[in-house]
N, C-alpha and C positions, 0 to 999 in steps of 0.2 A: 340851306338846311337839308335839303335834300341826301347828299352825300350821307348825313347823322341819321336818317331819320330810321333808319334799321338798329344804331346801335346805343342810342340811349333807351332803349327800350317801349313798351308798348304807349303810354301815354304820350312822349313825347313825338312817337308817327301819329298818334290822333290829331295831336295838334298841327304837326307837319301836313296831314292831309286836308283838315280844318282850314288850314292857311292857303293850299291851294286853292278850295272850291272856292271860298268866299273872293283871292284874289281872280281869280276868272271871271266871277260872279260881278264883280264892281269894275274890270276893265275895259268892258264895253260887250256889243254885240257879235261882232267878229271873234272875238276871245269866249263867248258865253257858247257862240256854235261849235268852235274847236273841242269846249270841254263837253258837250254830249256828243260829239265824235270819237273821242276817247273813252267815253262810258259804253262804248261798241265793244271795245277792243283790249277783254280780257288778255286775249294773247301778245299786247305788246305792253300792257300795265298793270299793276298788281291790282284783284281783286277789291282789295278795300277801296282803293283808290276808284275803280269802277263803280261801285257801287256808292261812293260819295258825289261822285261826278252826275252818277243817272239822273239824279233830284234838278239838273239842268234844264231838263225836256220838258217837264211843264211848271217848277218853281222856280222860272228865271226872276230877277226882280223885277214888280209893277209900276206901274206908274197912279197914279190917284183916281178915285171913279168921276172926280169933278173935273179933267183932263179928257176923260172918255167921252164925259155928257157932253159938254162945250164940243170935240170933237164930231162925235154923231149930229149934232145939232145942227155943226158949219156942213156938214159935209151934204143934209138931206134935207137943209131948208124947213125942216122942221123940229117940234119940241118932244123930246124923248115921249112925254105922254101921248104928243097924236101920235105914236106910229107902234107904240109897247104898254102892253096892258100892263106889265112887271117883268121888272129889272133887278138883276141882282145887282147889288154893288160890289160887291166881293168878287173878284175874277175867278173862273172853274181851273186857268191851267195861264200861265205867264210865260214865253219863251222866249228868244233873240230878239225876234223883230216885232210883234207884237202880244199883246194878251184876248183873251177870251173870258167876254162875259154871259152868262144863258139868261134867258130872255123870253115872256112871250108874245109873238107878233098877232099885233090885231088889226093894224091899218099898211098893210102892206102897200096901198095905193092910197094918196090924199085924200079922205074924206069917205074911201069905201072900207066899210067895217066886213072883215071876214065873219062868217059864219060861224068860225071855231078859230079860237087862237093856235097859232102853230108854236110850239116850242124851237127856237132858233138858238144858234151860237150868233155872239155878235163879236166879229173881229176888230178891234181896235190897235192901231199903228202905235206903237211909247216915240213918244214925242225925241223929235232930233235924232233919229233914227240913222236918215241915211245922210247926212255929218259923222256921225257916230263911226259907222261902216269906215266912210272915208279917212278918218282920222286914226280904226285900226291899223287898217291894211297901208298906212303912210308908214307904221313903225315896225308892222311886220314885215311891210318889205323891204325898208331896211335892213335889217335884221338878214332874211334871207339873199340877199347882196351878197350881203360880207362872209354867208356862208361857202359862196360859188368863189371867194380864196382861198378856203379850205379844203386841202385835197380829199382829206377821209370823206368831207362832206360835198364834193363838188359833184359827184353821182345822182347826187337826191335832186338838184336841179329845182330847189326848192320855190327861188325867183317865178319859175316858169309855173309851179304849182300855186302860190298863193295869188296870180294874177287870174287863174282860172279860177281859182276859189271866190275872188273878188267879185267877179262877173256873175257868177254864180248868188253871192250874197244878195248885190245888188238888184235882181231882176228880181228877189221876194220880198224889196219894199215897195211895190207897187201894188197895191190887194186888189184891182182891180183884173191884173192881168192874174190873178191866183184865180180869180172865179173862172176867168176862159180858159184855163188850163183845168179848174174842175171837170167846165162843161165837155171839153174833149175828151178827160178818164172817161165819164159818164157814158159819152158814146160809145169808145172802146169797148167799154165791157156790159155794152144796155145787154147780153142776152148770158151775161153770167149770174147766179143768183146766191155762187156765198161770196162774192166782194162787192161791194159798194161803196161810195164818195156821195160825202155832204155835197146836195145843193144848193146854187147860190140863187137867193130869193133877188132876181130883177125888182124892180130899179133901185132897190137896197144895195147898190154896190158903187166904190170910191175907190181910189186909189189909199184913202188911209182908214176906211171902213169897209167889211165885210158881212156881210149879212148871209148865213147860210142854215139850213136845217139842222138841228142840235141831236148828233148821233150817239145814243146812248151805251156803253158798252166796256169795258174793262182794257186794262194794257194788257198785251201780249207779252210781256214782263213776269205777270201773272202767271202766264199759265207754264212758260218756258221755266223760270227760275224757281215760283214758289209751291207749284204744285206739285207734290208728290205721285208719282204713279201716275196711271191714266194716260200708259203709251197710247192707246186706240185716237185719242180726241190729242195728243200732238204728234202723232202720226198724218191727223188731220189736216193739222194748222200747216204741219211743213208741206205736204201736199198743194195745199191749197195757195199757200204763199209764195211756191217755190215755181209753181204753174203759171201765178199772177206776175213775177217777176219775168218770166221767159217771156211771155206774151208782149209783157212792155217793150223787154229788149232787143227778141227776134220778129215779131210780127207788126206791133204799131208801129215802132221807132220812137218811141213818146213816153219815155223813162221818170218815174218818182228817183229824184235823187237825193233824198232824204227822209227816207226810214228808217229812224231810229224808232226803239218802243214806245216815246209818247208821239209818238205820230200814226200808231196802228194798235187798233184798239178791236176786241175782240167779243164776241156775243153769239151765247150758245141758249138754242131755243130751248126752255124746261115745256115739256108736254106735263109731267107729272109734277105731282112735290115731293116724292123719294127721291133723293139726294144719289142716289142711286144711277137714277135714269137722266141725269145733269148730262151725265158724260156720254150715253148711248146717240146721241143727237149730233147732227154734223153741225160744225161750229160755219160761223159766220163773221167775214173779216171788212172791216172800214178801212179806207188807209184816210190821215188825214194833213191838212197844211201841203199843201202840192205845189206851193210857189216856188220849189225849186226843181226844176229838169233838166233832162240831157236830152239829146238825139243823138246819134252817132251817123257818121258822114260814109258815105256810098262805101269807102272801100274798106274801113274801118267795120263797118253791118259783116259786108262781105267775110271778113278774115275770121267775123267771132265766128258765123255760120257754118265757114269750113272747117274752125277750130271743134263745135259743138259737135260737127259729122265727125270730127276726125277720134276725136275721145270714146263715142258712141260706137264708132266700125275701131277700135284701138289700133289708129293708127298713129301711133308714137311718131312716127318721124315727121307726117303734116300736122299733128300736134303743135310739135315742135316747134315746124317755119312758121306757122301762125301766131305762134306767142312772140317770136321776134320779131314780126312783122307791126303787131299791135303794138311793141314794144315803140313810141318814138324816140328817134335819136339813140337807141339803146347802145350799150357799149360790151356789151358780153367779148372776153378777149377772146374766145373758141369758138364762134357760130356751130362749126362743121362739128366740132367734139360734142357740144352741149345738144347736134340734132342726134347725133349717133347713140348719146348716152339714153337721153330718152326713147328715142327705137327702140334700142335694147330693154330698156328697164320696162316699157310698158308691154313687151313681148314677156318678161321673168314673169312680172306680177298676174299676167293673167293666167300661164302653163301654171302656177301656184294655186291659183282662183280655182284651175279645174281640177288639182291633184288632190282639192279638200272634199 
């Protein structure tokens, strides 16, 4: 349908797009991460299509709250009542590998009663999960196989990308190792005060349950796409996000490797109630779901490092060797042409910079 879906006209791409989300939506979990990866990525698909797609990040399909409870139950040895004052049954957000129900926690420990309930997210695993995983990436990789016969397609080296993607899936069905990847954001950034990460409420934590603090706060979807004006406060956000990402990349080594918008949520302090004064406030950023990471290996750190000096002092031609270098296996038919054009070009574009 695809091919049509331009030219029988506008109903008949609703439907064509329609037909996408929900088949992503019922193909499994590996399929349902692909489609809010494309919901990123205005510039390689048509907006409509992005914006059908977004609805992945937290309305992926659920699984039942009698699935949840049974599961919370096996996992904590105990009965949803001793441990939750109130439970919602409805999930707050549903994605790949699991959903999220809010909650308030009152027996954080058997038998002692907090003081004050804490408002928690409670992470729950959708059943046959990591089957599920295994059973994509058995037909995707197929699939990308038979791509590396195809010459137009044998550049993309696709095989080698969904293996990584795999490993990648697979380490965030574990939710126990998601909380010790919380606890390490945490410390990274104990002495910044506009990012923050949900923590995970010990001994409330399982490999197929998650117990963490319930971070209340808007998508960043919000404020990028639907708000009008109010450069000052996303001036902010980029600031702020674009700081929190270098830090991951160049200083801890200990990368969120998935952030899309439902996974970073956004909270700007009102001092006033003029509506006015919303936006004079510096915003405040959560990032959330951290069960996926990277690190990048000695000499790989190394090349971004020299690559970030080299952009920063514009040196176009270590630019250059560093992007081939990060490049693995790369096959660029020109090394020598493609360092020299860059030298060049990033010598024009600055004499331009200054001539304005």
């Amino acid at each position: 349908m695809a091919p049509f879906a331009d030219t029988f006209g506008v109903e008949f791409r609703k439907k064509w797009i329609y037909l996408v989300h929900i088949t992503l939506e019922q193909a499994g979990p590996a399929f349902i991460k692909w489609g809010q990866w494309a919901a990123t990525r205005p510039d390689l698909f048509p907006n409509d299509l992005c914006t059908a797609l977004s609805e992945l990040h937290s309305k992926a399909p659920a699984h039942s709250f009698t699935y949840s409870k049974i599961t919370i139950e096996k996992a904590f040895g105990r009965k949803l009542y001793e441990i939750f004052e109130q439970f919602e049954e409805v999930p707050v957000a549903s994605g790949s590998i699991a959903q999220v129900h809010q909650a308030s926690l009152m027996f954080q420990y058997p038998g002692q009663r907090l003081s004050k309930p804490i408002s928690v997210a409670v992470k729950v695993r959708h059943p046959g999960v990591g089957e599920s995983i295994k059973r994509d990436f058995t037909i995707i990789n197929f699939f990308a196989k038979l791509s590396s016969y195809i010459p137009a397609l044998n550049w993309l080296r696709l095989d080698e990308s969904v293996r990584q993607f795999a490993v990648f899936m697979m380490s965030q069905v574990d939710l126990s190792r998601e909380a010790a990847y919380l606890s390490r954001f945490i410390y990274n950034f104990r002495r910044w005060k506009d990012v923050s990460f949900p923590k995970p409420l010990y001994p409330l934590v399982h490999p197929a349950v998650l117990v963490e603090t319930f971070e209340p706060g808007d998508s960043v979807a919000r404020y990028i796409d639907d708000l009008d004006g109010n450069t000052r406060l996303k001036r902010d956000l980029a600031h702020i996000g674009t700081h929190a990402l270098l830090k991951m990349l160049l200083v801890d080594n200990f990368i969120h490797a998935d952030m899309h918008p439902g996974n970073i949520l956004v909270r700007v302090p009102q001092r006033k109630r003029s509506r006015k004064r919303i936006f004079r406030t510096k915003p405040h950023i959560i990032f959330l779901d951290v069960g996926m990471t990277a690190e990048l290996s000695k000499s790989d750190r190394r090349n971004l490092l020299e690559f970030f000096k080299a952009v920063a002092l514009r040196d176009g031609r270590t630019a250059a060797e560093c992007t081939l270098r990060l490049s693995r296996r790369q096959s660029c038919p020109d090394p020598k042409a493609f360092i020299e054009v860059t030298s060049y070009s990033s010598v024009f574009l600055w004499s331009c910079f200054i001539n304005l």
